[in-house]
Phi, psi and omega in degrees: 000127169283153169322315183273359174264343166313296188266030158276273176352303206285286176320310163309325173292316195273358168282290164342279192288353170271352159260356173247012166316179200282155164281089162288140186311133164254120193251129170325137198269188188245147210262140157237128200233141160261116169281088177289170192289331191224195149320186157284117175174169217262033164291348175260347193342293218285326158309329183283275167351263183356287176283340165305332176306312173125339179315332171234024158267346205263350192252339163088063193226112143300099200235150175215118166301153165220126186280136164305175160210211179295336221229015194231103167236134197322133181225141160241106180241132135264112226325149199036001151230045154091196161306119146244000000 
């Protein structure tokens, strides 16, 4: 075998095995539901931005905003573990 078919070779095996590297499991993300205080608006921005960005799909977090009203008091829950 010649040299530059060596080290063809060599490259291809580590392009191989670095696409057959170990996986990781992907776990169902985790649901979160925010109770805001009031309505949808814009004192909320930074919660919105976030999720259109993608920051807490990227953290692997399923979030659902809820609007409050007069009669609603603000809450944070996340699955399986109650009221914070």
């Amino acid at each position: 075998m010649k040299p530059i078919n060596r080290i063809s070779a060599l490259f291809l095996m580590i392009a191989f095995m670095s696409a057959c590297g170990p996986q990781e499991a992907k776990h169902p993300p985790d649901e979160m539901t925010v109770q805001l205080k009031w309505i949808h608006q814009a004192q909320f921005t930074g919660c919105y931005v976030a999720e259109k960005k993608g920051l807490y799909a990227g953290e692997n977090i399923d979030i659902t905003f809820n609007a409050g009203g007069p009669k609603v008091t603000p809450a944070i829950k996340v699955a399986g573990h109650g009221r914070l």
